[in-house]
N, C-alpha and C positions, 0 to 999 in steps of 0.2 A: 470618462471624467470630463466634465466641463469647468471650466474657471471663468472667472471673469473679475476685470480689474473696477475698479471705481467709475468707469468713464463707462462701463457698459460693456467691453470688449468681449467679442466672447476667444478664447485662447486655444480649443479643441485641436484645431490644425497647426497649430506652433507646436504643442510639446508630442503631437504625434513624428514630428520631426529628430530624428534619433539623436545625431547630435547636438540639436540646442537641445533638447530635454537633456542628456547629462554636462552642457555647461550651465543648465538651468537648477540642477541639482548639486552643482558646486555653489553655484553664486548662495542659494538657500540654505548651505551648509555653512558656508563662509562668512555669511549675514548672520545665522544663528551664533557660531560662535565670537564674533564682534561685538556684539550686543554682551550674549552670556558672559564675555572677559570682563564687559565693564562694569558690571550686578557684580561680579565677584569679586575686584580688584578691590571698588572701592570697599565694601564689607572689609576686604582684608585690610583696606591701607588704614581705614578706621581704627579696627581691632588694633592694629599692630599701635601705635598711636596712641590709645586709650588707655592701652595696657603698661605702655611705661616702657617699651620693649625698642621702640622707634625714634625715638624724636629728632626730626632733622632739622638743621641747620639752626637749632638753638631754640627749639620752639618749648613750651611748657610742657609735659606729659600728664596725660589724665584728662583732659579739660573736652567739654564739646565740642567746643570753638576748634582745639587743637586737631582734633578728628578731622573737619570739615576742612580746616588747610589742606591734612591730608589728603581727601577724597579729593578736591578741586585738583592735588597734583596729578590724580591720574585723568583727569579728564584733560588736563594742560598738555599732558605728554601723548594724549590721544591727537590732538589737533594741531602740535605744532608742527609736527612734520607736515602736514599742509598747506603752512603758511613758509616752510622754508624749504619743500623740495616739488611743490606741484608741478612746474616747465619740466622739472628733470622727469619725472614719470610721465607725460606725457610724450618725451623724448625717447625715452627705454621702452615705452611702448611699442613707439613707430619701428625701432631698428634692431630691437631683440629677437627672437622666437618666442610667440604671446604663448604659445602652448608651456613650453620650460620654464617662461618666465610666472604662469599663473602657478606650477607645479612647485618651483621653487618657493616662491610666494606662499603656499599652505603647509609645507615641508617647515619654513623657515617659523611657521608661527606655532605651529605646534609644537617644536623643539623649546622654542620660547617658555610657550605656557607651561610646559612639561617641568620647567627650572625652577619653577618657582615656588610651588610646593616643596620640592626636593630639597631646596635653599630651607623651606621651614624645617625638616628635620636634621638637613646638615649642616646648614649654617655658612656654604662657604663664601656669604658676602651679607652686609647688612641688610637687613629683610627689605625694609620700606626702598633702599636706595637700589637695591636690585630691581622690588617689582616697579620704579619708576624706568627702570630701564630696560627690562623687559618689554615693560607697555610701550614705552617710546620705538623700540627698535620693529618690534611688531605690528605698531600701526604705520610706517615705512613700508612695512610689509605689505598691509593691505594698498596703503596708497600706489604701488607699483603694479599691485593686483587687478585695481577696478579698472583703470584703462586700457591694459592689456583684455579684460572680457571683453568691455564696449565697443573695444575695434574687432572683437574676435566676430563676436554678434553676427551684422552684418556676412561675413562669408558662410553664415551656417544656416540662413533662411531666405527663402524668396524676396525680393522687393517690395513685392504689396504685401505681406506679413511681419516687416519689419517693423512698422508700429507697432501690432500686436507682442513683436519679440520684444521690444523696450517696454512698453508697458509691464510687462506681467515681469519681467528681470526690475522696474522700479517698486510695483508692488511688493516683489520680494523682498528687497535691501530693506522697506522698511517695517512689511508686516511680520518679519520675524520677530520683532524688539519683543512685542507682550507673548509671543510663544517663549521667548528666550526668559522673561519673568516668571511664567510659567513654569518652565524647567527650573528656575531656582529657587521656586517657593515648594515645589515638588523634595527636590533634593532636600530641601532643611527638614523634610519629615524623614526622607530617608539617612539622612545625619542621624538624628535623633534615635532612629528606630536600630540601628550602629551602634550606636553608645551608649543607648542605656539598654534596652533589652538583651543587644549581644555581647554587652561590655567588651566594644570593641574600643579602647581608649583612646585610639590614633582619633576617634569622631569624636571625642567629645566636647570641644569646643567650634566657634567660626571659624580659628585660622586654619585648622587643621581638621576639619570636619564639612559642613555646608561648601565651604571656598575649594576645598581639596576636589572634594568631588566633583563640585561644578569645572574647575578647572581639567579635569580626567576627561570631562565630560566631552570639554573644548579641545582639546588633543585629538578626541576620537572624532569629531567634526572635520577637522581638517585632512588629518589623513584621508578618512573617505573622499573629500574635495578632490584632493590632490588624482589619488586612485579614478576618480569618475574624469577628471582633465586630461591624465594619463593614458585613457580609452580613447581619449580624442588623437587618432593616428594621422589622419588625414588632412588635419586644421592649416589653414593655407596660411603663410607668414603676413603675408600683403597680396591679397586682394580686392574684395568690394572696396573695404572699406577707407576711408579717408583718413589723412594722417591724423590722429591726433593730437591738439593743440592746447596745453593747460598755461593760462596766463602769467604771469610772475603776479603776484598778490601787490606789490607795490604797485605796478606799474595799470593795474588792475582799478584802485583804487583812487589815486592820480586821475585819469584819464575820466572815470567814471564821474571823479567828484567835481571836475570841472563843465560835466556834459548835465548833472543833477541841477548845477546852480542857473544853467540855462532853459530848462524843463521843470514848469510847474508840477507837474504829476509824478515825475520821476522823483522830485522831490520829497512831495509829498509821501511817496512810497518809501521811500529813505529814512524820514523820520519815525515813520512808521514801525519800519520793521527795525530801526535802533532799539524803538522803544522795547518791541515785542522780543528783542533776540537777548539783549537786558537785562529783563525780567526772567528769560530762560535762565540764562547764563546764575542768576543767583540760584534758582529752586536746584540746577544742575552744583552748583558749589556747595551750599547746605543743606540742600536737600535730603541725602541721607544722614546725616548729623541731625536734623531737627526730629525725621521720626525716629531714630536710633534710642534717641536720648530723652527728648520732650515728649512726643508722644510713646514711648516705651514699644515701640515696633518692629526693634532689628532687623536684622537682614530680611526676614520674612516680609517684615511691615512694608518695607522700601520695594522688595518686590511687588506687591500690592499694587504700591504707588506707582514704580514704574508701568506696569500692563495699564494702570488706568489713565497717563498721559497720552498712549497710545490709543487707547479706548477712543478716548476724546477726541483727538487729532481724525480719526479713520470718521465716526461721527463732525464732526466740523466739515470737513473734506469736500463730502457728498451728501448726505439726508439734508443737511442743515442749512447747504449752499442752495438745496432742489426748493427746497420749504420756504425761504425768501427769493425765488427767482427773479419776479418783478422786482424787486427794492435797487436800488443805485445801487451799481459794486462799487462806486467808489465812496459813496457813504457809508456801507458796510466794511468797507477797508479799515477806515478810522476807527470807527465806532465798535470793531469786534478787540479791538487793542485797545481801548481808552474801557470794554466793559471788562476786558480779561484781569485789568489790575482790582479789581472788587472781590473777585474767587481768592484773588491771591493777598488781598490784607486778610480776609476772611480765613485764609490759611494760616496767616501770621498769628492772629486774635486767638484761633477757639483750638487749643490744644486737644484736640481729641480724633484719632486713628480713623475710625469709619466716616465721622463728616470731613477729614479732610482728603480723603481718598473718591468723595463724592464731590468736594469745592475742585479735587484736582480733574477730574473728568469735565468739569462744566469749563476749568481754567483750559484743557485740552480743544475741546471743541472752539472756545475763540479764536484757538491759536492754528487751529484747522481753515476756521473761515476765513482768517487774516491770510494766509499761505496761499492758498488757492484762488481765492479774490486777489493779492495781489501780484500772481503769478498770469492772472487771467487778463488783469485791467495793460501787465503789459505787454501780451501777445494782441491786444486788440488794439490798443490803443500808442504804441511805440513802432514805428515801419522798422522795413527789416535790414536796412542800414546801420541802426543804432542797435538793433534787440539784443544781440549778443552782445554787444559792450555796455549794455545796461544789465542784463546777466551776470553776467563776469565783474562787474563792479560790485552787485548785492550781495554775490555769495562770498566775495572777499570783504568785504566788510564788516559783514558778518560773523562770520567767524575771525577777524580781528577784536569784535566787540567782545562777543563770548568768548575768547581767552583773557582778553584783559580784565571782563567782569568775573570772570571764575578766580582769575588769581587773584583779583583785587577782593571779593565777597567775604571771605574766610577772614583775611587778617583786616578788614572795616569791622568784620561781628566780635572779632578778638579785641578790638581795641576797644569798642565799647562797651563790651562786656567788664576787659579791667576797667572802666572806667564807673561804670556802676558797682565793680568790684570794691575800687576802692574807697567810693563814697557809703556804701553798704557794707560792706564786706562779705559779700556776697554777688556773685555774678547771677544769683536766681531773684525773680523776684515774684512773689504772690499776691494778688490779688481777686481777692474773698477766698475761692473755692478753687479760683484757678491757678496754677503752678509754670512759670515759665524758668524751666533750667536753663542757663546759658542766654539770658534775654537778647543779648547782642544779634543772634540771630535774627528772631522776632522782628527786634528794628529794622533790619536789612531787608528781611522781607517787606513790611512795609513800606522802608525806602522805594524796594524796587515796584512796589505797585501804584506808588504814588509816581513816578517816572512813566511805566507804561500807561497811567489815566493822562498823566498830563502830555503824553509827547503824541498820544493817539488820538488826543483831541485836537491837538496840533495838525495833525496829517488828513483829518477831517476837516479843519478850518479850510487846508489846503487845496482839498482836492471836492470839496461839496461843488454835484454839477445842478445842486436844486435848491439854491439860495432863494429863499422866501417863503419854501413850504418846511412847514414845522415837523421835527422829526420824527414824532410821538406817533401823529395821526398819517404820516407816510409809513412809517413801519407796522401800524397794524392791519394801514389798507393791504399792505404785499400780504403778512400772516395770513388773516381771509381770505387773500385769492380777488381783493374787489380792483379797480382802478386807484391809479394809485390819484391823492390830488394833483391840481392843477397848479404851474406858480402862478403867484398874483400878475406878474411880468410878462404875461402870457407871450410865449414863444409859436415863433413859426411850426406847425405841424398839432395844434391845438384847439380844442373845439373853443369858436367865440359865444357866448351864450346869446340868442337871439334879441332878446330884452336889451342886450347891451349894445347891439347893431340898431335897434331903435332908437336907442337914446342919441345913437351918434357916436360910439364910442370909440377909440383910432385904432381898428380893423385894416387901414390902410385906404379906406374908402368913406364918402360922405353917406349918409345915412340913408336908408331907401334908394338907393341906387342898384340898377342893376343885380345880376346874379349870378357867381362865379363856381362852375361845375368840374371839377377835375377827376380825369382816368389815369386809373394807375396799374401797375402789374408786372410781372416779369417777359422776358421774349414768349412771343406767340401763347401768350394767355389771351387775345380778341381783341385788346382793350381799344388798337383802331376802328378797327367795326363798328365794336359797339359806339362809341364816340358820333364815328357818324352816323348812324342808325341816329343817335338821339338829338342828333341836330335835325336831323329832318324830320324826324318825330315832332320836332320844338317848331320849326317853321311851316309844316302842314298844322298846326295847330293856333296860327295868325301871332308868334312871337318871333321878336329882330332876335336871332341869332347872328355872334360869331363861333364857327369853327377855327382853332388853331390847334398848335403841334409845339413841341421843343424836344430836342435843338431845332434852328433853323427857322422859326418865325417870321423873320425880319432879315434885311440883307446882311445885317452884320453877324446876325445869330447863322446864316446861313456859310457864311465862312467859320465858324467856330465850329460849325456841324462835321465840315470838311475835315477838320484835325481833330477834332476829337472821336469821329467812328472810321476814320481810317486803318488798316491794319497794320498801315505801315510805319503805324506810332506807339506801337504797344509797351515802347521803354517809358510810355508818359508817366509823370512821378501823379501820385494820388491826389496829392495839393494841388499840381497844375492844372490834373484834371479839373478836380473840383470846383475848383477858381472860375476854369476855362464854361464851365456850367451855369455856375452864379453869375458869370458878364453876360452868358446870352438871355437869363433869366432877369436881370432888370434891365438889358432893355427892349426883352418882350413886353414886361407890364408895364413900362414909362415908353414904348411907341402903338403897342398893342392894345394890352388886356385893360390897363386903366381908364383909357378915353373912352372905350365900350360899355364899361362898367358905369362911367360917369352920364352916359347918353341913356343908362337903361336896358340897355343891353344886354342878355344872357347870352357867357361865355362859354363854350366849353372845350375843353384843351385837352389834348393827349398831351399828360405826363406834366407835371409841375413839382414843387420843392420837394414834394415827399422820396420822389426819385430821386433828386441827392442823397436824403439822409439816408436810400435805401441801399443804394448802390455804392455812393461813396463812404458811408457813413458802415452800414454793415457788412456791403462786398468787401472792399476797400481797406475797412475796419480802421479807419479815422474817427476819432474823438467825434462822437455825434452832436455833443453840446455844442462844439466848434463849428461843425459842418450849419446846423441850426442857425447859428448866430451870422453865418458872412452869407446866407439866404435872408438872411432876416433883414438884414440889410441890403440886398438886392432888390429886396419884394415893398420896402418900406412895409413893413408887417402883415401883407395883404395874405388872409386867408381861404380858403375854397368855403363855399355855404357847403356843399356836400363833394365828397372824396370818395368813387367807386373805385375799389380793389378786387379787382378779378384774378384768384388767384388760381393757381396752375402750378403741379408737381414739375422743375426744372426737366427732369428729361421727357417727359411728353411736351411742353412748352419748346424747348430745343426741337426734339424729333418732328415736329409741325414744321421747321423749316428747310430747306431743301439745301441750305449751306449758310453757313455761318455769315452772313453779310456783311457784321462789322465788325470793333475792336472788343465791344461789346457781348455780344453774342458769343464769340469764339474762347469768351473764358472759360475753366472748366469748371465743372456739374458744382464742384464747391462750391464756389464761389455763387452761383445762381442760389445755393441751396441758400445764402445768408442773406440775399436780397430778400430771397423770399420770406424769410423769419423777419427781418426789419421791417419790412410792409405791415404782417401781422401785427409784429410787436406796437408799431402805431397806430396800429387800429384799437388794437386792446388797451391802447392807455388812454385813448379818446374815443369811446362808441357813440357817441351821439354825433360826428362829423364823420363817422366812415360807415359805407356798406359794402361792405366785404360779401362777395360770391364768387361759389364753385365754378371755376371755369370750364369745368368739364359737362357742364349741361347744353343743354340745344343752344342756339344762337336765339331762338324767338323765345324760348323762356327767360334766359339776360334778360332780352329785352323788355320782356313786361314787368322781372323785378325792378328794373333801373328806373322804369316811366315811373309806377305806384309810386319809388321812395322821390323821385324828382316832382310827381303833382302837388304832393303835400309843400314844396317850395316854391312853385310857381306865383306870380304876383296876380293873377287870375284864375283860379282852379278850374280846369278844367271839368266838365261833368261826364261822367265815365259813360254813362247809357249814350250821352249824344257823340261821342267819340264814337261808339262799337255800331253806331246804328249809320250815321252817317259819314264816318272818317274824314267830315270835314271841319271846318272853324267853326264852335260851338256858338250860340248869343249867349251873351253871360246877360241877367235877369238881375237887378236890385232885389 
C-alpha cells in the first residue's frame, strides 16, 4: 500500500511500522467518529428544535432560524472546551500515561454517544440539553486525546520519519470529514430502507433513525480506537518526545495582538483570515438550517454539502496552489478571501441544492488557497523567534472569532427574520419564482460575504509585494505558465530594457557607459572559473577589463568578508547577515564597480545582488521584496547588462569541496536546495537578463556558451572567424 500526503510524501515505510500503524488507525477512527458526531448532532439538534420537542432557553419552536441557534449550539459546545481548557490538556499530556489517557479518552466518548440516542427513547433528561452536554463533555474528551497522540508519535518512529509520521496523522484528522459525509449520506438510505421496507418504526424518522444509526456507528468507532491503543503494550510515558505546550488562548491572543500591530504582514494575515474564519463561522451556524429548509435537502443535502467543503479545501490546498505557482503568495492570500465571498452571496441568492453544493466546492477551494498560502507566507517569511507566537496567536483567534460568529449568526438571522416577519408577516419572502424561507438567513449570508470581500481586499491592500503591476494581467501571466510582468518601478534583480539604457534611463549608470557582467550560482557550481576564464577571454580580445569578487572587494568589504564567512558566527541573525552584505555591496559599487563602469570599462564580478535575494532571500527565507529593496539602495539601482547562473544540484556542488570552508557552505543540503530554486526563480521571472547553464557540463563548453551570449553585448563585436583563426585582437572594419 502506498499513500501519500499533499506535499508528495510518500508514507510506505511509516505505516509498515507496527505500532504507529495502530496509533494511526485510532487517530483515523477517532477523526471519523468527530466529524460523524457533528453531521449527526446537528441533524438531531435541528430535528429536536423544529419539532417543538426542544426549545431552549425561551426560544420559538418550529422556526428555521430557531433550528440554526440549535445547530450553532452544537458546534459552540464542540469548541469551547478549547478555548477553556487547552494549557490543561497539554499539561495532562505531559504527566499522565498517554497510553490510558488516549484509551480513556475513546471509552469516555463512546459511552457519550451511546446516551444519547438512549435519552431519545427514555427520556431521562431533556433531549436538546443533554446532547449539548454530551457534545460538550466529549469534545473535552477528544481535546485530552489529540495531544496525548502527538507526543505519543514521536516514541513510535525513527527521527527521519517523523515528518512523514505527522503528515499522514495530519492528513488524516482531516480527510476523514467527506468520508464521515459519506458514511452519513449512506446511513439515511439505510434508515429509509429500515423503515419503510422493513417497517422497522424505531427508523422511521431523523431523530431516531439516520442520527441513531450514525451515532451506533460512532460508538463502534471508538471502541475499536480504544482496542487498537490498548495493543499498544509497550508505549513509553516520556521519551523522545518534548513536553507539550498548549498556550492559554488569552494570553495567546494578547501577546500575539501586540506583535501583529508591529508586523505589516502578520497583519495583513490577521485580517485576512478574520475575514475568512467569519464567513466560516456563518455557513458553519446556518449552514444546515439553510439547506434543511430553503433548499429542501435534510440531512442528506447537508451531507452533500459537507463532503463538498472538504472537496474544495483538499482542491484549493494543492492542484490550485501548483497551478498559480508563479503568482505572489501574498497576493493570492488576499485575493483568494476577497474572491471566496462571491461563491458565498451566490449561495445566499440562488436557492437551489445542486448549484449550491457546486458554489460550495468553488467557496472550498478559496478557503484551501487562503490556508495554505497563508500558513506558507509565514513559514517563509516570519523567523523562527516569532513563528510559534504568530501560530498560536492565529489559531486562537480564530477559533475565538468562530465561536462568537456561530453563537452570534443564528439569533442576527432570527432577528431579522422577526423583523421582516413583522413588517410582512411573514418571515419568507418571494421573489418572482424564487422562494426564500426564513430570509434572515439569506441576509447573513450575505452579510458575511460582503465582510470576507471587504476585509480580503483589506489584507491584499496590505500585504501586495507588486504595487504597480495590474492584477488581471499578473494573474493570467502565472495561469499560462508565461513571465509574470514587470513593475513600472523596476526593482533591483530585473531586466532593464536596452532602448531604455540608450535613452539614459536611471539604471544606476550614465548612458553608454561601460558594461556590467555578473556570475552567480550556488557553492562549487565554477562560477569563479568561469568569471575568470571571461575576463581574460575579454582582455585577449583588446577590451579594459575589471575583475572583482563579493564579499571582500575593497578593504572595508574585506573585513565584512571576515565575519560574515566565518564559522565561528553561525548564531548571525538573517537581517544582520543581510545588512552585513548590502554595506560591502555599496561600497563595492561607490569605490569599485561605478568608476569602471563610468570610464567604459567592462566589469565582471563573481557574485552581486542576486546572491542576497538568493541566499538571504530564499536560504534565509526573509521577505524578498525587503531583501530587494535595502540592495536597491546599496546599488543606487545599478543593474548587471547580463547575469550568468550556473547552476549545480547542491550535493555534487558541496561534494566538489573538500571541507566546508565557511559559514556558508557548511549549511545543510536544504538550505542549498532553496538558494538554488531562488536563483532559478529569478531567472524565470526575467529571461532576457539571465543565462542560466548546466553546470555539469565541460568547463570549455561554459565557456563558449558565456562568450556567444556575452559578444552579442559587447561595444565592438567581435568577428568569430577572426577569433578562431587567429586568437588575437581582431581589426574591426567600418
Amino acid at each position: 500500500m502506498s499513500l501519500r500526503s499533499p506535499l508528495g510524501q510518500h508514507h510506505d515505510g511509516v505505516l509498515s511500522i507496527k505500532p504507529f500503524r495502530r496509533i494511526w488507525i485510532a487517530t483515523t477512527l477517532s477523526s471519523l467518529g468527530d466529524w460523524l458526531s457533528l453531521l449527526a448532532l446537528s441533524a438531531l439538534a435541528y430535528s429536536l428544535t423544529g419539532s417543538g420537542q426542544g426549545a431552549a432557553g425561551g426560544l420559538p419552536t418550529g422556526s428555521t432560524t430557531t433550528g440554526s441557534v440549535a445547530v450553532g449550539g452544537v458546534w459552540i459546545t464542540s469548541l469551547l472546551p478549547y478555548l477553556l481548557f487547552g494549557p490543561l490538556a497539554g499539561a495532562v499530556a505531559d504527566r499522565l500515561d498517554r497510553r490510558i489517557n488516549m484509551i480513556i479518552g475513546d471509552v469516555v466518548r463512546a459511552v457519550l454517544y451511546l446516551t444519547i440516542p438512549i435519552n431519545l427513547i427514555v427520556g431521562f433528561a431533556p433531549k436538546l440539553t443533554w446532547l449539548y452536554v454530551a457534545q460538550f463533555l466529549a469534545s473535552c474528551a477528544s481535546l485530552f486525546w489529540t495531544p496525548a497522540k502527538d507526543a505519543s508519535i514521536p516514541n513510535l518512529v525513527p527521527k527521519e520519519k517523523l515528518n512523514d509520521a505527522n503528515g499522514l496523522s495530519l492528513l488524516t484528522t482531516y480527510g476523514t470529514a467527506p468520508v464521515a459525509a459519506l458514511f452519513f449520506v449512506v446511513l439515511q438510505w439505510i434508515s429509509t430502507l429500515l423503515g419503510d421496507k422493513l417497517h422497522l418504526h424505531y427508523f422511521a424518522n431523523a431523530a431516531s433513525g439516520q442520527v441513531a444509526l450514525s451515532l451506533y456507528f460512532n460508538v463502534a468507532t471508538f471502541v475499536i480506537s480504544a482496542l487498537a491503543v490498548y495493543s499498544l503494550h509497550n508505549l513509553p510515558k516520556r521519551a523522545n518526545g518534548e513536553p507539550i505546550s498548549v498556550p492559554s488562548v488569552a494570553k495567546s491572543i494578547w501577546e500575539g495582538w501586540r506583535f501583529a500591530g508591529r508586523n505589516q504582514m502578520v497583519r495583513g494575515i490577521t485580517i485576512g483570515l478574520l475575514g475568512a474564519f467569519a464567513a466560516a463561522g456563518v455557513v458553519v451556524g446556518l449552514g444546515y438550517g439553510y439547506v434543511s429548509s430553503t433548499l429542501n435537502g435534510g440531512p442528506t443535502g447537508w451531507g452533500f454539502v459537507f463532503a463538498a467543503i472538504f472537496l474544495g479545501l483538499a482542491v484549493g490546498m494543492s492542484p490550485a496552489v501548483r497551478v498559480l505557482g508563479d503568482f505572489s503568495k501574498r497576493r493570492l492570500f488576499g485575493l483568494a478571501i476577497a474572491v471566496a465571498g462571491l461563491p458565498l452571496a451566490l449561495i445566499a441568492l440562488i436557492p437551489n441544492l445542486p448549484v449550491v453544493v457546486v458554489l460550495v466546492i468553488v467557496l472550498g477551494i478559496c478557503a484551501g488557497i487562503a490556508y495554505v498560502t497563508g500558513y506558507t507566507i509565514i513559514g517563509r517569511e516570519v523567523d523562527d523567534d516569532t513563528r510559534g507566537r504568530t501560530f498560536a496567536f492565529l489559531q486562537s483567534a480564530l477559533r475565538v472569532v468562530m465561536f462568537l460568529v456561530i453563537a452570534c449568526s443564528g439569533l442576527l438571522a432570527a432577528g431579522f427574520s422577526a423583523l421582516v416577519s413583522a413588517i410582512s408577516g411573514s418571515p419568507d419572502v418571494k421573489i418572482g419564482h424564487i422562494h426564500y424561507a426564513s430570509v434572515g438567513i439569506n441576509f447573513v449570508l450575505l452579510l458575511a460575504a460582503a465582510v470576507a470581500v471587504m476585509l480580503g481586499w483589506t489584507s491584499y491592500r496590505q500585504m501586495d509585494d507588486r504595487r504597480g503591476v495590474p492584477l488581471l494581467p499578473d494573474l493570467i501571466a502565472a495561469l499560462r505558465g508565461n513571465p509574470l510582468p514587470e513593475p513600472p518601478d523596476r526593482a533591483v534583480g530585473q531586466r532593464v530594457p536596452s532602448a531604455d539604457r540608450q535613452r539614459g534611463q536611471p539604471d544606476g549608470r550614465p548612458a553608454g557607459h561601460g558594461l556590467l557582467l555578473a556570475f552567480e550560482g550556488g557553492e562549487g557550481s565554477g562560477k569563479s572559473t568561469q568569471a575568470r576564464l571571461l575576463a581574460i577571454w575579454l582582455r585577449e580580445n583588446g577590451f579594459d577589463v575589471l575583475a572583482t569578487h563579493e564579499p571582500g572587494a575593497t578593504k572595508v568589504g574585506m573585513r565584512l568578508r571576515a565575519l560574515l564567512l566565518d564559522t565561528a558566527h553561525t548564531g548571525l541573525s538573517p537581517w544582520a547577515e543581510a545588512l552585513m552584505y548590502a554595506a560591502d555591496r555599496a561600497e563595492h559599487v561607490s569605490a569599485v564597480i561605478a568608476p569602471a563602469l563610468a570610464r567604459g570599462t567592462i566589469v565582471v564580478t563573481d557574485r552581486y545582488v542576486d546572491s542576497s535575494l538568493a541566499y538571504q532571500g530564499g536560504g534565509r527565507q526573509l521577505p524578498l521584496a525587503a531583501v530587494r529593496d535595502v540592495n536597491n539602495l546599496a546599488t543606487g539601482g545599478l543593474v548587471p547588462d547580463l547575469t550568468i547562473v550556473l547552476d549545480l544540484p547542491p550535493s555534487e556542488g558541496l561534494g566538489r569541496r573538500a571541507r566546508s570552508a565557511d559559514r556558508l557552505e557548511a549549511e545543510p543540503e536544504q538550505f542549498h536546495n532553496r538558494v538554488r530554486h531562488a536563483f532559478l526563480d529569478l531567472a524565470h521571472a526575467s529571461p532576457g537578463r539571465y543565462l542560466v547553464l548546466d553546470a555539469t557540463m565541460e568547463s570549455s563548453q561554459i565557456s563558449r556558451e558565456i562568450q556567444n551570449a556575452v559578444r552579442e553585448l559587447l561595444p565592438d563585436p567581435v568577428p568569430e572567424r577572426a577569433e578562431e583563426v587567429t586568437g588575437s585582437i581582431p581589426v574591426i572594419r567600418e
